[in-house]
DRENTORKOL-3810 file (N, C-alpha, C; in nm, 4 decimals):
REM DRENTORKOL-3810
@n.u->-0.4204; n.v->-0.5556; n.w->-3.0623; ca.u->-0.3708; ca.v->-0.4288; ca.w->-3.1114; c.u->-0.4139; c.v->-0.3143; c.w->-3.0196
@n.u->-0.5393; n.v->-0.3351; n.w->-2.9620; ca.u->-0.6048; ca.v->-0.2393; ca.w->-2.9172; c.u->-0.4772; c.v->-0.1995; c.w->-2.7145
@n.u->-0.4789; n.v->-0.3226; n.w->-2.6674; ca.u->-0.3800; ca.v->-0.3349; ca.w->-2.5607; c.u->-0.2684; c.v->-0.2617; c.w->-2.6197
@n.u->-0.1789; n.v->-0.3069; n.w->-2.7185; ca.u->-0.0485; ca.v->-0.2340; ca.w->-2.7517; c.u->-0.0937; c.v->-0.0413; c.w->-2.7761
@n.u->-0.1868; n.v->-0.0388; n.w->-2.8590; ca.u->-0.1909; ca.v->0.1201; ca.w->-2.8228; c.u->-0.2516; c.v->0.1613; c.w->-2.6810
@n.u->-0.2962; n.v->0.1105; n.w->-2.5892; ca.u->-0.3294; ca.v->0.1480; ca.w->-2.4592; c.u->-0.1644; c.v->0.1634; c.w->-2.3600
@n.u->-0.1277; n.v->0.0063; n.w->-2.3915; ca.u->-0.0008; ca.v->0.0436; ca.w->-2.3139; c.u->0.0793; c.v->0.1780; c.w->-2.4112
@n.u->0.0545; n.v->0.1941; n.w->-2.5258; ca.u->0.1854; ca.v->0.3404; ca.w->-2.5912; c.u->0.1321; c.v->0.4154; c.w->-2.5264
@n.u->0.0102; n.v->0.4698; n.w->-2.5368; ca.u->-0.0788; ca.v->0.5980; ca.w->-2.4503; c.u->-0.0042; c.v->0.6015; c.w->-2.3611
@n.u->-0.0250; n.v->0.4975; n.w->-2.2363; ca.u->0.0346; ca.v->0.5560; ca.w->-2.1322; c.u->0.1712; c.v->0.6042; c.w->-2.0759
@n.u->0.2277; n.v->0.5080; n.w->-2.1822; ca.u->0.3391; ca.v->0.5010; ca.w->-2.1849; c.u->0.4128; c.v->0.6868; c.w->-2.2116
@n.u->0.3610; n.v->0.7365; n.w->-2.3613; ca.u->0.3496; ca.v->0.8976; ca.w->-2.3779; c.u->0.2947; c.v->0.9591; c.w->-2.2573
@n.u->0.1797; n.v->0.9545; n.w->-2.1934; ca.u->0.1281; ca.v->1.0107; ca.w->-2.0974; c.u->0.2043; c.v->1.0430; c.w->-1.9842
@n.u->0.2729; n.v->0.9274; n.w->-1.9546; ca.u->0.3671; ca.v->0.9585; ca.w->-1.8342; c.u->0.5004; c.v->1.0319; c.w->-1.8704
@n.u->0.5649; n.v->0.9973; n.w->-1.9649; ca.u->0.6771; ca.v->1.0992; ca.w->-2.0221; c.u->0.6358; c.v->1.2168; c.w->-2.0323
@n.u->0.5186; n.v->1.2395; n.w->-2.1089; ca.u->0.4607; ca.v->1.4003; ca.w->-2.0972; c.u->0.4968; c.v->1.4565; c.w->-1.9588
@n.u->0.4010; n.v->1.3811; n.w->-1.8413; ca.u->0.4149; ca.v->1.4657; ca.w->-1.7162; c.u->0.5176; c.v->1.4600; c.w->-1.6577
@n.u->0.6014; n.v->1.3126; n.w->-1.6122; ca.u->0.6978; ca.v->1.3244; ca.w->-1.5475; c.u->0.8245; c.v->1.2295; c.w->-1.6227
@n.u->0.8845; n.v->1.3654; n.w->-1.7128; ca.u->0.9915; ca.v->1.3236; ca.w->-1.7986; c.u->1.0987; c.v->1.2773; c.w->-1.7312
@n.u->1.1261; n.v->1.3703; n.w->-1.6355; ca.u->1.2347; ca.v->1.2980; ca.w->-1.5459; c.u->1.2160; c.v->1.1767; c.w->-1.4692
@n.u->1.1225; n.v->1.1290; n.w->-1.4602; ca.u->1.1271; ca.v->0.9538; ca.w->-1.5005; c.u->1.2013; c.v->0.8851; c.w->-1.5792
@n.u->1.1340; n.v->0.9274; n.w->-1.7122; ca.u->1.2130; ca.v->0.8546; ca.w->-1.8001; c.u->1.3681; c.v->0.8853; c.w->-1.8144
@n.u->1.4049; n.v->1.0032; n.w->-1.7719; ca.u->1.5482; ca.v->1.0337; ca.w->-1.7984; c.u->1.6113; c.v->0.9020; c.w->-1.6661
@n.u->1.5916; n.v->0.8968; n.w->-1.5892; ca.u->1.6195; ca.v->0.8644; ca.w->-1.4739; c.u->1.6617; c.v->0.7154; c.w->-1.4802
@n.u->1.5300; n.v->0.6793; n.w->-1.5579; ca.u->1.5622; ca.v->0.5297; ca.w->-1.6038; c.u->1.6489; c.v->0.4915; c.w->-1.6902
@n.u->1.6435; n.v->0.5729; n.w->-1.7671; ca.u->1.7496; ca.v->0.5515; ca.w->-1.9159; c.u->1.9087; c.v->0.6018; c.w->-1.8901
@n.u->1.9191; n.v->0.7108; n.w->-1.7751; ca.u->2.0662; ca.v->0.7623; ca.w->-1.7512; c.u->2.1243; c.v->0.7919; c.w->-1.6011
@n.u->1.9769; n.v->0.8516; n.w->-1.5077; ca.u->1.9789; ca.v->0.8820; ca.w->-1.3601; c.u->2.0487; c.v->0.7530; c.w->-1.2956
@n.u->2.0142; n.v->0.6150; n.w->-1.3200; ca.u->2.0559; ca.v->0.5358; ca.w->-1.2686; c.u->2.2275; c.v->0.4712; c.w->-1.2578
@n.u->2.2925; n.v->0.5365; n.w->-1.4127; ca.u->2.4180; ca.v->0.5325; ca.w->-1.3799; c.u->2.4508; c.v->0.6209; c.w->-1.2535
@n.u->2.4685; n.v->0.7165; n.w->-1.2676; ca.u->2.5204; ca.v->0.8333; ca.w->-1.2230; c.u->2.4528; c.v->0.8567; c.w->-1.0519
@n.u->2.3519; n.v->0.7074; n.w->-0.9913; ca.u->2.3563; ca.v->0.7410; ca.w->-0.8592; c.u->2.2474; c.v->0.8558; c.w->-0.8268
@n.u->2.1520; n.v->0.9381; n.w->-0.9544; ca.u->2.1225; ca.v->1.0944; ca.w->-0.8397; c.u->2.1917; c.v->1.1776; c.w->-0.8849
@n.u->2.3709; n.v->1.1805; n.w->-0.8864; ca.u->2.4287; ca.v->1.2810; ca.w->-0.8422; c.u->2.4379; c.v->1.4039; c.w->-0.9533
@n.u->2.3634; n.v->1.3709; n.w->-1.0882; ca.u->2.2918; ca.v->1.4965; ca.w->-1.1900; c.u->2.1593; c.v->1.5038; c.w->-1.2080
@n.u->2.1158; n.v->1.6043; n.w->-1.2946; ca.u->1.9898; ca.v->1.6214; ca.w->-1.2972; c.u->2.0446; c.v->1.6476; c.w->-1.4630
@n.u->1.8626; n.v->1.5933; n.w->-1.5761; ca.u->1.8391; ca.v->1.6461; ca.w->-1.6288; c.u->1.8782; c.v->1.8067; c.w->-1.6668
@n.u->1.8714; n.v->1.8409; n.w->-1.7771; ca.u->1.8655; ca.v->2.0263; ca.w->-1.8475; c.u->1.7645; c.v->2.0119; c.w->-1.8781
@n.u->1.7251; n.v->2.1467; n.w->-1.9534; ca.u->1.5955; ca.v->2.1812; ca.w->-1.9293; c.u->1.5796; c.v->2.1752; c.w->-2.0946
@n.u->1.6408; n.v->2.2075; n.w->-2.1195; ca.u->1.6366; ca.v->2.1075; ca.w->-2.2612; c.u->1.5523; c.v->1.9798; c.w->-2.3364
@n.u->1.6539; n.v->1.9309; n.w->-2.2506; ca.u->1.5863; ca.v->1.8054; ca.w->-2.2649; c.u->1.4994; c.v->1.7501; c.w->-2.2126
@n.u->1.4175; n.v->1.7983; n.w->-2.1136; ca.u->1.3582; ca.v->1.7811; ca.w->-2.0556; c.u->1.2516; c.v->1.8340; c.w->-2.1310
@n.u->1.2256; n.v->1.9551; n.w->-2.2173; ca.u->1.1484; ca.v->2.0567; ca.w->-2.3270; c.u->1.1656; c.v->1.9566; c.w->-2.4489
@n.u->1.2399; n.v->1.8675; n.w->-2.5111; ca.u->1.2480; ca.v->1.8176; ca.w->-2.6168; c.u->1.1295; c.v->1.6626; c.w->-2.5594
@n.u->1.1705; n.v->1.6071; n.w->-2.4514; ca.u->1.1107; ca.v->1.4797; ca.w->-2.4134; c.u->0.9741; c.v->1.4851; c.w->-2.3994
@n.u->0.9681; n.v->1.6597; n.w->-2.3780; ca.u->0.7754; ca.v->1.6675; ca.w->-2.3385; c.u->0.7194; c.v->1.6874; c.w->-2.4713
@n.u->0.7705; n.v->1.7984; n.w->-2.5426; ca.u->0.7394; ca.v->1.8133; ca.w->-2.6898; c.u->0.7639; c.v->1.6920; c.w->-2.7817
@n.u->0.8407; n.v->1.5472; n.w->-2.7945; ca.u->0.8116; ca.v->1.4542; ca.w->-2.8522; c.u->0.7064; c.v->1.3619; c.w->-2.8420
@n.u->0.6939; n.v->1.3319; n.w->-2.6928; ca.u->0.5496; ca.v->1.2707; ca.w->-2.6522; c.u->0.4487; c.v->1.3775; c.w->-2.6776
@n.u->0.4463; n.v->1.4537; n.w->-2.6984; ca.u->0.3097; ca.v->1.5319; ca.w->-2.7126; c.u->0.2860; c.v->1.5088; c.w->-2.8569
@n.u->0.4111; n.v->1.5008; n.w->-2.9566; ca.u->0.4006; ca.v->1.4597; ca.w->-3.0809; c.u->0.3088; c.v->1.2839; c.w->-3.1308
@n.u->0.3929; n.v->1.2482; n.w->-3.0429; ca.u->0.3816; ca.v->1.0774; ca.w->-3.0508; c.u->0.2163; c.v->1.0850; c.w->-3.0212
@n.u->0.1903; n.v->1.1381; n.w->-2.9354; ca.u->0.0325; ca.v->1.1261; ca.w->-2.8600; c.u->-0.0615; c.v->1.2152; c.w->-2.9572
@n.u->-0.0229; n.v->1.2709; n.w->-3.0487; ca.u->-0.1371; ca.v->1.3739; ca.w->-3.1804; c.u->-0.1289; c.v->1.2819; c.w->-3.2803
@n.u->0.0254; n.v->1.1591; n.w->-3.2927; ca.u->0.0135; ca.v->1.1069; ca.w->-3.4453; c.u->-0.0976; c.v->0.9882; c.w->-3.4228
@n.u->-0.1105; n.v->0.9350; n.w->-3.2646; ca.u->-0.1386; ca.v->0.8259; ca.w->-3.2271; c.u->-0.2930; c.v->0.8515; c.w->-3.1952
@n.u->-0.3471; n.v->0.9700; n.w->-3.1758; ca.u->-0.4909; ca.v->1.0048; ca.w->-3.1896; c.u->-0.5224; c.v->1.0458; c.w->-3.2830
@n.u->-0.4541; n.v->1.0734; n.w->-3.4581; ca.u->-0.5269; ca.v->1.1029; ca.w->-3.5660; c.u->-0.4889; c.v->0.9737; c.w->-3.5890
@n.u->-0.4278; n.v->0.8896; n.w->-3.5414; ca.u->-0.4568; ca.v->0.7648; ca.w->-3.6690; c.u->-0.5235; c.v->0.6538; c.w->-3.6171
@n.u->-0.5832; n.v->0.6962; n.w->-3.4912; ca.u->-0.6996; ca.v->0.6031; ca.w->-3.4208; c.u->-0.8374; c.v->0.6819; c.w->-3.5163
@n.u->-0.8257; n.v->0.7662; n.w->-3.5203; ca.u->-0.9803; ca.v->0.8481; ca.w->-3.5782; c.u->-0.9868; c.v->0.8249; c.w->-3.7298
@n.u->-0.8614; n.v->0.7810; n.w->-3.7797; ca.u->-0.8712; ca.v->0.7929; ca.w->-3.9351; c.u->-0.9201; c.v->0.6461; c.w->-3.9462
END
């Protein structure tokens, strides 16, 4: 159990910093490059992992 929340951590951790990763993987790769992310979504992807990463450190402490 302890591995599966290490790999989520990081997993949030890196979306936090470099969201356009994850966009990249999930949509950049159709499209070649030839768009970018909005900033949007890019503001929604950082603000959910930051969520995911507060529910996932109060319920390690609880």
């Amino acid at each position: 159990m302890r591995t599966l929340f290490f790999i989520f951590m990081i997993l949030c951790i890196i979306n936090f910093c470099f969201p356009k990763f994850g966009w990249y993987l999930r949509y950049g790769w159709i499209s070649r490059g030839e768009t970018e992310p909005s900033r949007p979504y890019m503001a929604m992807v950082r603000m959910t992992s930051l969520l995911m990463l507060l529910v996932a450190f109060t319920l390690t402490m609880a």
